[in-house]
Each structure stands twice: as C-alpha cells, then as structure tokens.
C-alpha positions in Angstrom: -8.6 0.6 -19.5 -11.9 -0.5 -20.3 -14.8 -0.2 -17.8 -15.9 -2.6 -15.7 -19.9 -3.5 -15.5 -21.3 -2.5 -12.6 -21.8 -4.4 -9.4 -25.1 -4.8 -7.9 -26.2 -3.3 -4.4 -23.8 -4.9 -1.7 -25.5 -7.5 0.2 -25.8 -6.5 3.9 -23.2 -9.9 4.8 -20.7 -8.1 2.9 -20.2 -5.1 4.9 -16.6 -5.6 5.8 -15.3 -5.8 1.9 -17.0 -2.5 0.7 -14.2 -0.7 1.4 -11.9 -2.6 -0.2 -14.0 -2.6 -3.3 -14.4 1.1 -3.0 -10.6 1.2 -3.1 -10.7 -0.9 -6.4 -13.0 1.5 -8.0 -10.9 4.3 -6.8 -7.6 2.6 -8.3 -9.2 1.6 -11.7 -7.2 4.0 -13.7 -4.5 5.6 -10.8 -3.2 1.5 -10.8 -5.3 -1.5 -12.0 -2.6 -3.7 -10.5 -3.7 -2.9 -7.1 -7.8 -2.6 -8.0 -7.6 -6.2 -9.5 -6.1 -7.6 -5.9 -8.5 -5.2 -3.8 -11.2 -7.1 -5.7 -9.4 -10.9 -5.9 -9.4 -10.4 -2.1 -13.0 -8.9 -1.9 -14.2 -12.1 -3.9 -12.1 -14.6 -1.3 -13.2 -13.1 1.4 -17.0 -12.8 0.3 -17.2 -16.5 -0.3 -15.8 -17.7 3.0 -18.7 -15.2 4.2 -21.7 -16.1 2.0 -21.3 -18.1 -1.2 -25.3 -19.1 -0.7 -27.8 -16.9 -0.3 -28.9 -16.0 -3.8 -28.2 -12.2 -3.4 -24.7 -13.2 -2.6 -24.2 -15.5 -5.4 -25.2 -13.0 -7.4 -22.5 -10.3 -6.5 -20.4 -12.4 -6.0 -20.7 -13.6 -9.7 -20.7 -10.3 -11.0 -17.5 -9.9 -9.1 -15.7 -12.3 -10.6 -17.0 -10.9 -14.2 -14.9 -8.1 -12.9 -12.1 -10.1 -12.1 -12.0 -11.5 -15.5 -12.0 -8.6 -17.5 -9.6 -6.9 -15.4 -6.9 -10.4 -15.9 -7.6 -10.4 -19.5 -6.7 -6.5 -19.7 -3.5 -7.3 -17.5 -2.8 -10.4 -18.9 0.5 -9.2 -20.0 1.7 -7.5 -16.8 4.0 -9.7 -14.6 2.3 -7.9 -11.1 -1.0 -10.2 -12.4 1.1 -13.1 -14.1 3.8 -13.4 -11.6 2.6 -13.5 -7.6 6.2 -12.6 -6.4 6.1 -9.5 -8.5 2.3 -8.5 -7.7 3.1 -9.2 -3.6 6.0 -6.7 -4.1 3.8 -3.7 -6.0 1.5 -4.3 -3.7 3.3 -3.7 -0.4 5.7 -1.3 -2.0 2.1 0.8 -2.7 0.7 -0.2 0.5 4.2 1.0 2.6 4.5 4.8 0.7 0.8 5.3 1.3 1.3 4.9 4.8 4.5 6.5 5.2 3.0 9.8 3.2 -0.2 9.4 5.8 2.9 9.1 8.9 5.0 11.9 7.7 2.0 14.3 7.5 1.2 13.3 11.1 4.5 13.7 12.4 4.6 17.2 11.1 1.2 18.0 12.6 -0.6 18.7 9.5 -4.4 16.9 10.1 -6.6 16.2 7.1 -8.9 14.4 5.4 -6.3 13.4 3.0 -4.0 12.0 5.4 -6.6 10.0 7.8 -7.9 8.9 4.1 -4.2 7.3 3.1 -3.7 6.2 6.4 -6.9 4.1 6.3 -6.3 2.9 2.7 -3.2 1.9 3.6 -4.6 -0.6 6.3 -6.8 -2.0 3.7 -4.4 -2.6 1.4 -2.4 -4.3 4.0 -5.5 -6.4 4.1 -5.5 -7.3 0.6 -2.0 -8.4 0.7 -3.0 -12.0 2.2 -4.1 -13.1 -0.9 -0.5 -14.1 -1.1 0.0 -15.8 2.0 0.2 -15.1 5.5 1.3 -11.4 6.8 4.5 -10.9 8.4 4.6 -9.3 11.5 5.4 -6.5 10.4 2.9 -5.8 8.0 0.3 -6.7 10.7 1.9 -4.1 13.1 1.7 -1.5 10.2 -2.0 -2.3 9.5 -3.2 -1.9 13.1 -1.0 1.5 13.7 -2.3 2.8 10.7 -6.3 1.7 10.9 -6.1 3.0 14.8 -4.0 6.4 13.5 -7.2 6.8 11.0 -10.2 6.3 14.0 -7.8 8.4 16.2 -7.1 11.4 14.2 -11.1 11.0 12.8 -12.4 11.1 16.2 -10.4 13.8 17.3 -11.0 16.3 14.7 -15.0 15.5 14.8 -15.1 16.3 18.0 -13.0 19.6 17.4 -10.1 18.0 19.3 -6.3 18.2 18.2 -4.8 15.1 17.2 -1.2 13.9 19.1 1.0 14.4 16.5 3.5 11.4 16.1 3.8 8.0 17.4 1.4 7.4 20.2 1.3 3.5 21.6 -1.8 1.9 21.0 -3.1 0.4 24.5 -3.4 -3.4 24.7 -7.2 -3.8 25.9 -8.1 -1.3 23.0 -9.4 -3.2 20.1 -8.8 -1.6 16.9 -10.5 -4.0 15.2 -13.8 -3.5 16.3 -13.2 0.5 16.3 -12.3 0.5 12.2 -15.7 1.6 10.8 -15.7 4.5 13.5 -12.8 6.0 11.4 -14.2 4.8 7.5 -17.6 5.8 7.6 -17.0 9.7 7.2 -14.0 9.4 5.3 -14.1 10.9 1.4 -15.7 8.4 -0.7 -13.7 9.5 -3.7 -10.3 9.8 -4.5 -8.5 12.0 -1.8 -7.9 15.2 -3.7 -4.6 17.7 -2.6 -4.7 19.5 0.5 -3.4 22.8 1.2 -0.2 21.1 3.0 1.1 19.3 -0.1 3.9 16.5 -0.1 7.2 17.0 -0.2 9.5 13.6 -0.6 12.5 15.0 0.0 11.4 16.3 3.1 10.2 12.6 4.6 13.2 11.3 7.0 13.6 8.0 7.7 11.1 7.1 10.6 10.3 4.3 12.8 7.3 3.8 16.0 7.0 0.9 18.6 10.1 -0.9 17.3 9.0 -0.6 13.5 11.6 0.2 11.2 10.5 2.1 7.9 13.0 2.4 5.0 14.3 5.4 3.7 14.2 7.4 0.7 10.2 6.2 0.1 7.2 8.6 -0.6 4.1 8.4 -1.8 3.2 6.7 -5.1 2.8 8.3 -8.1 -0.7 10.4 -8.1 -1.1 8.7 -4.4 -2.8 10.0 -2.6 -2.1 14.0 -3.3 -3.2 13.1 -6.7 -3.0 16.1 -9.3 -6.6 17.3 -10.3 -8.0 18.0 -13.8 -6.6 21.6 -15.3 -8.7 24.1 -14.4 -7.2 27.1 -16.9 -5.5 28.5 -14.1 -1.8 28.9 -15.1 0.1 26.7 -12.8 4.2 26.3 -12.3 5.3 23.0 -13.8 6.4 20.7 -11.1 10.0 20.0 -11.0 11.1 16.1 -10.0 12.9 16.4 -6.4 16.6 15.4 -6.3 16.4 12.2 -4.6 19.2 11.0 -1.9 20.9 7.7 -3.5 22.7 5.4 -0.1 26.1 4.9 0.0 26.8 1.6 -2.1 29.0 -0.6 -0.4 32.8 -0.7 -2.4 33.4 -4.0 -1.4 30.3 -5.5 -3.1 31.4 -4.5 -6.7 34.1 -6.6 -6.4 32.8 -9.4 -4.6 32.3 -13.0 -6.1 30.5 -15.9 -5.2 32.7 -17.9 -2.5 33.1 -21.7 -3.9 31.8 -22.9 -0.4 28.6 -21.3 -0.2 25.6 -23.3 -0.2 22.0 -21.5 -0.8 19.2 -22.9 -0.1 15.6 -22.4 -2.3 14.7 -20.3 0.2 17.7 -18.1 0.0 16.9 -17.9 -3.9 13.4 -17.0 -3.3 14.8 -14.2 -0.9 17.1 -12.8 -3.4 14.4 -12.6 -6.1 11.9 -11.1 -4.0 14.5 -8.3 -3.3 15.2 -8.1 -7.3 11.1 -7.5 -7.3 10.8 -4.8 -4.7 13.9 -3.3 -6.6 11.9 -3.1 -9.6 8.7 -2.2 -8.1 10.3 0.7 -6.1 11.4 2.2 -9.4 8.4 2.2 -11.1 7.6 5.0 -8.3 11.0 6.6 -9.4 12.2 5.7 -6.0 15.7 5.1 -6.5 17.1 4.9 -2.8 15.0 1.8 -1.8 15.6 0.0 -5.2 19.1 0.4 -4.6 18.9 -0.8 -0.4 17.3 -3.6 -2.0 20.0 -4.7 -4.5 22.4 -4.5 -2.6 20.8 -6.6 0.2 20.2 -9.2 -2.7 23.8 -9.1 -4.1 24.6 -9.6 -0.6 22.5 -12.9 0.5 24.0 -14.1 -3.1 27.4 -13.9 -2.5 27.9 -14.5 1.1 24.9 -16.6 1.8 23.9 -13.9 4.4 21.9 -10.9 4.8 
C-alpha cells in the first residue's frame, strides 16, 4: 500500500482521537481495512469536536486526504464497499484482540503486549460506531477491556501483581475518566512478541460478568504477537495449530425451508450478517466460529428462529 502524507501536529482539542489514529498508523500495512475505519472514526469524531478553529480545519482536511487515498486503494474490497462486511471485520478483529489480551490474563502472564491489545481492543470497540449504535455487549467488552489495561498498567508500575482473571469492575469507578492513566505509557509502536508467546489452541472458551465469548477464536493474523523482521538467526518454521471444528448439527443438512415461515427484513439482515462474520472469521483461518456462525444462519433461515 501506498503511503499516506503525513498529518500535521494534533491540535490540543483532539486529544481523545490520537490513539485511534496511532492505531491507524500502526494497522497501515498489518490491515488497512481496520486503519481506514480508525481514521473514518477519528475524522467524525474530530468534527463534532472542532470543525472551526483553523488549526483544526486543517488536520482535519489533511485527514480526510488520508481517507481518500486509503478508499481509492480499497476501493475494490467489500470491508470498505459494503458496511455489513466492514462492521463484521471489524468486530471479528476487535473480539480476537481482546480475547488474546483475556486469555494471557487468565493465565497470569503480565506484559506490555497484553495491556497493549487489551487497550487497542477498547479502541477499536470505539471505532465500531461508525456503523451504528453499540450493542450491549460490545459496550461491556470495551469498558472491561480499557479498565483491564489501567488495572494491569497501574499495577505493574507500581511493582504490584496484577489479579489474574475476571475481577468486577466497581460501579462508582469511572473508567472513562481513568483511560489515559493506562495509554499514556503503553508502547507506541506495534506490540512486538513477548517471551510468553500465544498459543490458540490453548484459549478455552471464556466468559466474565455474564459475557459470553465464542469459542475456537484467537488472535488475528500478525495481531498482536506480530512476527519481527529475520534477524539471521535460524528459527523453526511455525507449524498451523490443528483447530477444533463444533459438532454440526445432522438435522440441519437435511432441513428445508417450512412453506409457513414468514421472515421478516430484519431476519434477512440477521442471516447475512452471520454469512459476513462467517467469512470474516475465515480470513483469520478461524474455522470453528465461521462454522457456529453458519449454522446459526442456516438456522434463522429455515425455522425463522435462532
């Protein structure tokens, strides 16, 4: 991909985008998809702030010089064409960052790299209202996973070790307000490996304060543990991990459409947004929840239900 022309110094109104536009810079070449909506949503955001003062006009129009050469590099890709398929790469990203960033912190291992992903996974959540309103889940998910980043932070600054797991996030405790405490000392570039790599076959499926997380998802491709630059040292070459498919349910191969059943639009829209996270999910070779995902689309097409 061609690069971008740079952006001038951030204007001082603008604080609460820059690290959604560092995330765009970081995801210019790991997935331009998700750098072109960090910086769609940097641009709506900034003009509800300040579309006025001249310094802000001016970044703001240098943004959107970004946004345009970024479209007309993706203008064949159906994540930038098509909003359905864009909202689905976008949370599918958004959901395997954070589940990479939970499953290190379940198993106790505390790093830069994890309080990083757990952090850019809030943001991303962010980004995802360009398409509409979050669901209640999502917003769950972002607030867990910005107060997990501040927590952890905070606790290994001060020499402190982190409760691993799900810890309940107290009511009068605005995370919100607490966000930067966690951002401002996190890596600025692109978290590199740690010495407690990944392992997605080793991710069960989880859940915290009532939050059900699908199975059979890891981290995206390069994301976070990304693999760095050879260095001449002779490395093993990494073998793919044998993935888990779920059960597929006997009776839906045979199943047909019953003559009776009515769907509504919305019921079509449902389907197709399954068919999307289907597709999206296997672009990160993630077979289990491509196929959870089918099947509940099949489903709401032949019975009506889900």
């Amino acid at each position: 991909m061609a690069a971008l022309a740079p952006l001038p110094p951030l204007p001082p109104q603008f604080k609460s985008i820059q690290h959604h536009l560092r995330t765009a810079q970081e995801h210019d070449k790991r997935d331009p998809v998700v750098a072109y909506y960090c910086r769609l949503y940097a641009m709506q955001t900034g003009m509800k702030i300040d579309s006025k003062t001249p310094d802000c006009r001016k970044f703001l129009s240098k943004l959107m010089d970004q946004l345009e050469a970024l479209k007309k590099q993706l203008g064949d890709n159906e994540a930038i064409t098509q909003e359905i398929v864009g909202s689905a790469h976008l949370e599918n990203y958004a959901l395997k960052m954070f589940l990479y960033a939970d499953n290190e912190d379940r198993a106790g291992r505390f790093h830069k790299n994890m309080i990083k992903s757990f952090y850019t996974a809030s943001l991303l959540i962010d980004v995802i209202t360009v398409f509409g309103e979050l669901t209640d889940e999502n917003v769950k998910h972002r607030k867990y996973a910005r107060w997990k980043a501040t927590y952890i932070h905070n606790c290994l600054k001060n020499g402190e070790t982190p409760q691993a797991g799900p810890v309940g996030i107290e009511e009068d405790n605005d995370v919100e307000e607490n966000e930067d405490a966690g951002a401002t000392s996190l890596p600025t570039q692109p978290p590199q490996p740690s010495s407690s790599a990944y392992d997605p076959s080793s991710m069960p499926s989880s859940s915290f304060t009532g939050i059900q997380i699908p199975p059979g998802a890891h981290a995206p491709a390069n994301t976070p543990a990304e693999v760095p630059h050879s260095t001449g040292v002779a490395s093993n070459t990494i073998q793919p991990t044998p993935q888990t498919v779920p059960a597929v349910d006997p009776a839906l191969f045979s199943t047909v459409s019953q003559g009776d059943i009515r769907l509504t639009p919305e019921d079509f829209a449902r389907a197709q947004k399954y068919c999307k996270y289907a597709g999206s999910a296997l672009q990160y070779e993630d077979v289990s929840t491509a196929v959870q995902n089918l099947q509940k689309a099949l489903k709401l097409l032949t019975t009506g239900r889900e």
